[in-house]
Residue frames as a rotation matrix with the C-alpha (Angstrom) as fourth column:
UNK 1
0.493 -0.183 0.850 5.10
-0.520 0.722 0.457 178.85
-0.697 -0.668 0.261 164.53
UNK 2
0.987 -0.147 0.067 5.96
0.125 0.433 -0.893 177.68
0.102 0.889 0.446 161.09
UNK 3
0.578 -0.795 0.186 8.83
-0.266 -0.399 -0.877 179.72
0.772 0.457 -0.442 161.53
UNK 4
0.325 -0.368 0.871 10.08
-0.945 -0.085 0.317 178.55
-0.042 -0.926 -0.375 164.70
UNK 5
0.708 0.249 0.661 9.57
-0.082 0.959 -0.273 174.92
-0.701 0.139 0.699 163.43
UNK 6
0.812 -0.481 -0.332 11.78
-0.511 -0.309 -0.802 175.98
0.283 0.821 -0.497 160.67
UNK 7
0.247 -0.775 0.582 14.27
-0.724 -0.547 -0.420 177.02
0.644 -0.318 -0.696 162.63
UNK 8
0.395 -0.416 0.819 14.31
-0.787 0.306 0.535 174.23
-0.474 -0.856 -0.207 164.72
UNK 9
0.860 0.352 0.371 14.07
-0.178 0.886 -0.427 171.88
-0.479 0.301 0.825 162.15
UNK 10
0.762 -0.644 0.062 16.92
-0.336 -0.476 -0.813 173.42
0.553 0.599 -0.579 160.32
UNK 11
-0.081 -0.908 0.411 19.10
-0.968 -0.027 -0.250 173.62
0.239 -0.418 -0.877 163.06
UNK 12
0.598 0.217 0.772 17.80
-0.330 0.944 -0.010 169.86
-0.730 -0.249 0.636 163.55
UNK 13
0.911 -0.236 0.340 19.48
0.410 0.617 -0.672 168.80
-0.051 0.751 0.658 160.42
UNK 14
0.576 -0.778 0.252 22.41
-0.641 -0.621 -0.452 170.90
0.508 0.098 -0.856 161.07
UNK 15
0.503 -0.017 0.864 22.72
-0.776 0.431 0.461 169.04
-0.380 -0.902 0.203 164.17
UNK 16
0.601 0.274 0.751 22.19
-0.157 0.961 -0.226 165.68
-0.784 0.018 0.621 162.57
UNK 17
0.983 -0.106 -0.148 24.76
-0.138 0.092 -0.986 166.72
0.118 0.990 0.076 159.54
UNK 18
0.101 -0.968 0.231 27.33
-0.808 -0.215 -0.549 167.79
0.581 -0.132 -0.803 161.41
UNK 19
0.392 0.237 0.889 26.77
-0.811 0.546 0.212 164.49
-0.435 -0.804 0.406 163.65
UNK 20
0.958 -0.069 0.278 26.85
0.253 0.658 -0.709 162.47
-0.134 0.750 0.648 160.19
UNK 21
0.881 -0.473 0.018 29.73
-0.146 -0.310 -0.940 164.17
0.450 0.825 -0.342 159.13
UNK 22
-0.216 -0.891 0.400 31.75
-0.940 0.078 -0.333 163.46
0.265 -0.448 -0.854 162.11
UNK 23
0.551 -0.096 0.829 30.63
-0.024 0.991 0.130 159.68
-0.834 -0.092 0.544 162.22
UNK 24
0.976 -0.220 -0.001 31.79
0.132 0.588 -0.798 159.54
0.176 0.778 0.603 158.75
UNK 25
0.331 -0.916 0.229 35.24
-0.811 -0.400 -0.427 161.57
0.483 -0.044 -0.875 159.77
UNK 26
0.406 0.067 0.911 35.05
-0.893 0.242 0.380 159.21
-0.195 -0.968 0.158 162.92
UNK 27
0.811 0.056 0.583 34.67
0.113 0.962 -0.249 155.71
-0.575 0.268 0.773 160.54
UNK 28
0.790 -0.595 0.152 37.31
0.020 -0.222 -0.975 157.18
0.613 0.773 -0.163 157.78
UNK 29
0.231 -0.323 0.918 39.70
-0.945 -0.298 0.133 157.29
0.230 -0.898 -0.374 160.76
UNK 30
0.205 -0.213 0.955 39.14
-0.710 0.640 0.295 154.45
-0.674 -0.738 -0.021 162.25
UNK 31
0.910 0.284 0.302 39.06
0.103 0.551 -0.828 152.66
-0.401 0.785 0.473 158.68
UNK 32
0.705 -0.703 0.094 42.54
-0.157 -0.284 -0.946 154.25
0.692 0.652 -0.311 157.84
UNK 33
-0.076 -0.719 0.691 43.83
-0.996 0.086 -0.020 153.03
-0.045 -0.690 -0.722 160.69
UNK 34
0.393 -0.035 0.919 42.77
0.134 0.991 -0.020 149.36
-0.910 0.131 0.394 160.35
UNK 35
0.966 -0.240 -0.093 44.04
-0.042 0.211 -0.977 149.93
0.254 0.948 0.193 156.40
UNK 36
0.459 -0.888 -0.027 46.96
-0.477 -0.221 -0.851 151.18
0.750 0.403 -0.525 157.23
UNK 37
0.155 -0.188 0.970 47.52
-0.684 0.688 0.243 148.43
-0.713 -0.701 -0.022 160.75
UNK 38
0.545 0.032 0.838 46.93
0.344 0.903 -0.259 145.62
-0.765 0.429 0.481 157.79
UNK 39
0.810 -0.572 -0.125 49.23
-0.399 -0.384 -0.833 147.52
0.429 0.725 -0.539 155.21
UNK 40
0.407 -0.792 0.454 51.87
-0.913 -0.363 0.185 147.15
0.018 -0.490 -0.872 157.75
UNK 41
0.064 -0.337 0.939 51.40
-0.530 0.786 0.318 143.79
-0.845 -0.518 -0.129 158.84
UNK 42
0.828 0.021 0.560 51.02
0.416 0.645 -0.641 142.30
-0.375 0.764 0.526 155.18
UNK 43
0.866 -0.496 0.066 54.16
-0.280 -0.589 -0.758 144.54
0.415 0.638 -0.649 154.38
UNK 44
0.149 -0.446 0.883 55.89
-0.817 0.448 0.364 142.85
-0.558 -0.775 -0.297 157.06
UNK 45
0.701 0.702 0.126 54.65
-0.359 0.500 -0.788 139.95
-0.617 0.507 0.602 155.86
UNK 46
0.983 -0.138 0.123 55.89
0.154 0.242 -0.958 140.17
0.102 0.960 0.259 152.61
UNK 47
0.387 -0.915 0.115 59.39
-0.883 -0.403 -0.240 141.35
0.266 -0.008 -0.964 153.80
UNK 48
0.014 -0.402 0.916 59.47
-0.454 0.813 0.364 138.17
-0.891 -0.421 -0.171 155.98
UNK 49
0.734 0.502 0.457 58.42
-0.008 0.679 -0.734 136.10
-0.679 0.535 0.503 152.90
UNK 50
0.193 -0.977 -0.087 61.69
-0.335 0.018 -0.942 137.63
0.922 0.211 -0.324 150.55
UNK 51
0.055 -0.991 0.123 63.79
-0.998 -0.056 -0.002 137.50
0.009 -0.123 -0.992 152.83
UNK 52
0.226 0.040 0.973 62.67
-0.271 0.962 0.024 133.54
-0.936 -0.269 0.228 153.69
UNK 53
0.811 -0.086 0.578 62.96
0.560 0.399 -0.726 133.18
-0.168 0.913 0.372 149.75
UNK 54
0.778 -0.627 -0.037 65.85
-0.602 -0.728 -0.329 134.92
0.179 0.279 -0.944 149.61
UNK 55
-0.154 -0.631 0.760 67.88
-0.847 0.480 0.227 132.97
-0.508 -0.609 -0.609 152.28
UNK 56
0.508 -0.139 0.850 66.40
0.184 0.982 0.051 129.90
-0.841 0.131 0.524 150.23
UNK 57
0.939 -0.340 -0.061 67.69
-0.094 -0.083 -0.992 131.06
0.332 0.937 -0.110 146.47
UNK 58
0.144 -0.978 0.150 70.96
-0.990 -0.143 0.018 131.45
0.003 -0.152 -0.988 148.69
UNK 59
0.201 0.072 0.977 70.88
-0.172 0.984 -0.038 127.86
-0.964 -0.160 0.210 150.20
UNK 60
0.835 0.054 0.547 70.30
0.332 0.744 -0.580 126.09
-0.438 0.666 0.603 146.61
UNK 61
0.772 -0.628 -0.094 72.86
-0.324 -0.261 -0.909 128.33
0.547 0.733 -0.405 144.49
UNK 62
-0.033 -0.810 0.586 75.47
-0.979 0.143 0.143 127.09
-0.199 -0.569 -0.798 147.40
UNK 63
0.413 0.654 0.634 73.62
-0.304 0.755 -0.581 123.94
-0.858 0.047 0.511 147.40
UNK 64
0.974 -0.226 -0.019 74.15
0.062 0.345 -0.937 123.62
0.219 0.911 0.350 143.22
UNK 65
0.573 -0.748 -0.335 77.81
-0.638 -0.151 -0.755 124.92
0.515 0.646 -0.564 143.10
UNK 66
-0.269 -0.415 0.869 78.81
-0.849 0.528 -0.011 122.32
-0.455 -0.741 -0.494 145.71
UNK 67
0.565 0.382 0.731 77.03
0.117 0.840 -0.529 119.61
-0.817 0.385 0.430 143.69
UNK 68
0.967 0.055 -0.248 78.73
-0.208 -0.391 -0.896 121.47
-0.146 0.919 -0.367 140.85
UNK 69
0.008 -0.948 0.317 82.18
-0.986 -0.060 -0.156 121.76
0.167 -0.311 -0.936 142.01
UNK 70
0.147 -0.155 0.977 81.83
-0.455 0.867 0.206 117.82
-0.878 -0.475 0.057 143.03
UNK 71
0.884 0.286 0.370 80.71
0.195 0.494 -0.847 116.75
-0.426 0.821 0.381 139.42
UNK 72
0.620 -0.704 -0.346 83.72
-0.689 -0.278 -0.670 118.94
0.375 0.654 -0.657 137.94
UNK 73
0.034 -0.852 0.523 86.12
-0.984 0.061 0.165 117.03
-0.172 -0.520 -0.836 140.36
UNK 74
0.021 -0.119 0.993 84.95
-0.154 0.981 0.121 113.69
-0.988 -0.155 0.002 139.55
UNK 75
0.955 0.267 0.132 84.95
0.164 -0.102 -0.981 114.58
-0.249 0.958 -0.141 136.17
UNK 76
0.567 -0.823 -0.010 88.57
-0.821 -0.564 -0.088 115.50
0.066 0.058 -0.996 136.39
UNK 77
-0.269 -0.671 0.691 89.53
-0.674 0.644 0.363 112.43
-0.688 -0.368 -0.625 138.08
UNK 78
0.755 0.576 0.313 87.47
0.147 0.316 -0.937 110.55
-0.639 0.754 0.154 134.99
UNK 79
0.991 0.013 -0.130 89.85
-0.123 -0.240 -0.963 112.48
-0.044 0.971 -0.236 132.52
UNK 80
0.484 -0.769 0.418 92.68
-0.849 -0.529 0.009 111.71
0.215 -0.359 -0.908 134.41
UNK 81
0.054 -0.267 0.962 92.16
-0.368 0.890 0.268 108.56
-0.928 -0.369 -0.051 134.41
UNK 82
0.831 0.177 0.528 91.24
0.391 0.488 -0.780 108.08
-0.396 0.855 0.336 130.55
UNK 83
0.498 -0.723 -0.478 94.57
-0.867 -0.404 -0.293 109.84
0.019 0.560 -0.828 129.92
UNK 84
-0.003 -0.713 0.701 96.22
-0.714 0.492 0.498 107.45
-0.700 -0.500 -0.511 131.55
UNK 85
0.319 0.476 0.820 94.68
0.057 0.854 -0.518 104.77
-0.946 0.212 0.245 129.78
UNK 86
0.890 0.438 -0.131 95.11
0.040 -0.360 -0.932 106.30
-0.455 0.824 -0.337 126.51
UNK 87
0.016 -0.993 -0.116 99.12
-0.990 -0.032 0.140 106.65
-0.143 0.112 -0.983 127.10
UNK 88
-0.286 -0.419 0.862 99.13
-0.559 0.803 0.205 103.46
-0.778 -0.424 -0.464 128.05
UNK 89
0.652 0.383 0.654 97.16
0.447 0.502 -0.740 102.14
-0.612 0.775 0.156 124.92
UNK 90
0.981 -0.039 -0.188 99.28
-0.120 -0.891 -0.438 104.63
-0.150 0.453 -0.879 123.07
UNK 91
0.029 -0.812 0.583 102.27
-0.898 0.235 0.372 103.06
-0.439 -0.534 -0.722 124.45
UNK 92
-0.093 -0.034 0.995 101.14
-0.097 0.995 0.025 99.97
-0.991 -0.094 -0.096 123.35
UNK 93
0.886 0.464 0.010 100.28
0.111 -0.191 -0.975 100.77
-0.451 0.865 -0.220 119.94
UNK 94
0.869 -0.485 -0.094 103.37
-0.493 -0.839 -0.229 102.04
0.033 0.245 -0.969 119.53
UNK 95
-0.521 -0.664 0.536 105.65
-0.647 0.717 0.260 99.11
-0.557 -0.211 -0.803 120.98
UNK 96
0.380 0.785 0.489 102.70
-0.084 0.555 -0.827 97.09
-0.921 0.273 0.277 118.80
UNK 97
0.882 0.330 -0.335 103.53
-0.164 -0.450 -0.878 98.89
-0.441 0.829 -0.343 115.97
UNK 98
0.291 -0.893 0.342 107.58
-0.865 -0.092 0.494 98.84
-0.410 -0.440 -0.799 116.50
UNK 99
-0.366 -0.256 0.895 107.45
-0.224 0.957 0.182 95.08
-0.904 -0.133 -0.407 116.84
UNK 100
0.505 0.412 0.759 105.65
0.410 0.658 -0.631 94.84
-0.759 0.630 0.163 113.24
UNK 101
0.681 -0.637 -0.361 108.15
-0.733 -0.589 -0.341 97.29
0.004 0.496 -0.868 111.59
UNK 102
-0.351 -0.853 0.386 111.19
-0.811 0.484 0.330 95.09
-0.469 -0.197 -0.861 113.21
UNK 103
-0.127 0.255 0.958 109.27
0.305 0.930 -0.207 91.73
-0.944 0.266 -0.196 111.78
UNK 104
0.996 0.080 -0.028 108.51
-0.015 -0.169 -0.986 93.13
-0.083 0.982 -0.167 108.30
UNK 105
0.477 -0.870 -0.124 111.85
-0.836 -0.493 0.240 94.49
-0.270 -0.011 -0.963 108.55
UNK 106
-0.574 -0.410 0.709 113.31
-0.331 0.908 0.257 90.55
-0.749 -0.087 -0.657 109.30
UNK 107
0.285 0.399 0.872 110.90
0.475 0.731 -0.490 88.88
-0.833 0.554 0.018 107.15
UNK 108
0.838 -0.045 -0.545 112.16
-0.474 -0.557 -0.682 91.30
-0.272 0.829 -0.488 104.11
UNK 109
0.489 -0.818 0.304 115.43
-0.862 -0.397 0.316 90.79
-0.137 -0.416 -0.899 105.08
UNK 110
-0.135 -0.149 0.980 114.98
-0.360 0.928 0.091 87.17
-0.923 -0.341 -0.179 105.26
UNK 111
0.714 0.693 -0.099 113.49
-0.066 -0.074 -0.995 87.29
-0.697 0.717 -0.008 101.97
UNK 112
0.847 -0.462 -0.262 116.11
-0.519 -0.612 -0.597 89.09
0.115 0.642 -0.758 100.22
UNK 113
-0.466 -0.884 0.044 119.23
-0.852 0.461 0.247 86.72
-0.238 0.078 -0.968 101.54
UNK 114
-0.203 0.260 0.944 116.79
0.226 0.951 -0.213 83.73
-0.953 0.170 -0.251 100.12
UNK 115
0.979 0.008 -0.202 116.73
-0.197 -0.172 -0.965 85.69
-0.042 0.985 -0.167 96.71
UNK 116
0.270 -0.962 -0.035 120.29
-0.949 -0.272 0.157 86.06
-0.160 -0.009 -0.987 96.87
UNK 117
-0.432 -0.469 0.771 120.88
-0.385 0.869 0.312 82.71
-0.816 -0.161 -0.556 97.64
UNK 118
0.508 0.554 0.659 118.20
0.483 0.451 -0.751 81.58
-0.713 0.700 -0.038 94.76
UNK 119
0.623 -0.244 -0.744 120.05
-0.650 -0.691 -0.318 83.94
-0.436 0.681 -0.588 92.86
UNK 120
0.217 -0.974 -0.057 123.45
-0.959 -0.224 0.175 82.77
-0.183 0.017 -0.983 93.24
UNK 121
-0.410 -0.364 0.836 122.79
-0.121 0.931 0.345 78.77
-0.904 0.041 -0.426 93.02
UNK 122
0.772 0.556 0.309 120.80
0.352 0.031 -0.936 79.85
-0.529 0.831 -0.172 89.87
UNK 123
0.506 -0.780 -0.368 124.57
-0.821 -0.567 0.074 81.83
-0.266 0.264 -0.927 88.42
UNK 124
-0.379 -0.718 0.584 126.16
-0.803 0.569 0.179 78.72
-0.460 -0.401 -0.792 89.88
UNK 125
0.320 0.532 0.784 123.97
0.194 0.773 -0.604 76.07
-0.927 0.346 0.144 88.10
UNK 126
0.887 0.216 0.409 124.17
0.341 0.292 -0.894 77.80
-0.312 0.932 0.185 84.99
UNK 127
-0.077 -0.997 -0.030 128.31
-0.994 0.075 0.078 78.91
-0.075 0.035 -0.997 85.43
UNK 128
-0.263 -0.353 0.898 128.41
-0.356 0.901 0.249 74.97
-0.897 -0.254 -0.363 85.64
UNK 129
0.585 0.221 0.780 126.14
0.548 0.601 -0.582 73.98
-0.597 0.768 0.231 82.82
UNK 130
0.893 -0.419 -0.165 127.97
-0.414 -0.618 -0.668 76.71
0.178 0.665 -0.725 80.51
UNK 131
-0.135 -0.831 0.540 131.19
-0.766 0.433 0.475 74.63
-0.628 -0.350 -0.695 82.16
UNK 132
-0.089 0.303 0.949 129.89
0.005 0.953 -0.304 71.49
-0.996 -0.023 -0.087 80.75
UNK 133
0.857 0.470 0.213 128.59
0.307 -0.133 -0.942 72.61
-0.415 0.872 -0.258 77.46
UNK 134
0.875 -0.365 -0.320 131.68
-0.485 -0.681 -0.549 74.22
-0.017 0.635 -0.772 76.84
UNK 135
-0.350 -0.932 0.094 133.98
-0.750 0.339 0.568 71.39
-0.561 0.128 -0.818 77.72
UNK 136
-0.010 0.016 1.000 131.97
0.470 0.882 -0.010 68.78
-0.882 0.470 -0.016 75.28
UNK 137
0.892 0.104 -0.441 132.48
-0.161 -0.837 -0.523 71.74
-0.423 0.537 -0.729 73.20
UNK 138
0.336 -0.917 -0.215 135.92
-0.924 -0.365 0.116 71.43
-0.185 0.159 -0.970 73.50
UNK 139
-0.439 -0.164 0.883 136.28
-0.117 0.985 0.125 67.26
-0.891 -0.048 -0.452 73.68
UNK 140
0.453 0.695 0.558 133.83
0.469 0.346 -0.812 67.18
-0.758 0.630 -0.169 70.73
């Protein structure tokens, strides 16, 4: 009976392995399918999640060079305006400068025909006294 008991017992645990062995096949299965259901959906997921960050990096770099492209333009019209200015001071400096050339000029100018003249009544004084001196020269 021992041996019959074996035998059943045996094939009892056969039974009960190969039972185990397909639950585990059964759970490994059903476990790689929920992995690989939540692989998908978190792979999804993450696709949605670039592209949503994708579409924003686009947005701002449009975003910046539009903010960019504004700054350059008022920045243009800025330098376009301090040229202006700058001729125009430049101009003025220049007609500034002009006008104190032409006045030095005159005030030299003026200068020099009041040497002259100081010169000449200084000739003319002493052509006269050298007159004088030279007729009580001659009377004497």
């Amino acid at each position: 009976m021992t041996d019959i008991s074996n035998v059943k017992a045996q094939r009892f645990k056969t039974a009960e392995q190969k039972r185990h062995n397909f639950e585990l096949k059964k759970l490994r299965s059903e476990n790689n399918k929920i992995y690989e259901s939540e692989v998908k959906s978190y792979e999804n997921m993450l696709k949605r999640m670039r592209g949503e960050y994708q579409s924003k990096i686009t947005n701002l770099e449009t975003e910046l060079e539009q903010n960019l492209n504004g700054i350059r333009q008022r920045h243009k019209v800025r330098l376009q305006d301090e040229n202006k200015r700058l001729d125009e001071e430049l101009k003025n400096l220049k007609s500034a400068h002009n006008d104190q050339v032409i006045e030095v000029s005159e005030s030299q100018n003026n200068e020099l025909q009041t040497m002259r003249e100081s010169h000449r009544n200084t000739l003319e004084n002493a052509r006269q006294k050298f007159v004088k001196e030279q007729a009580k020269l001659e009377t004497a």
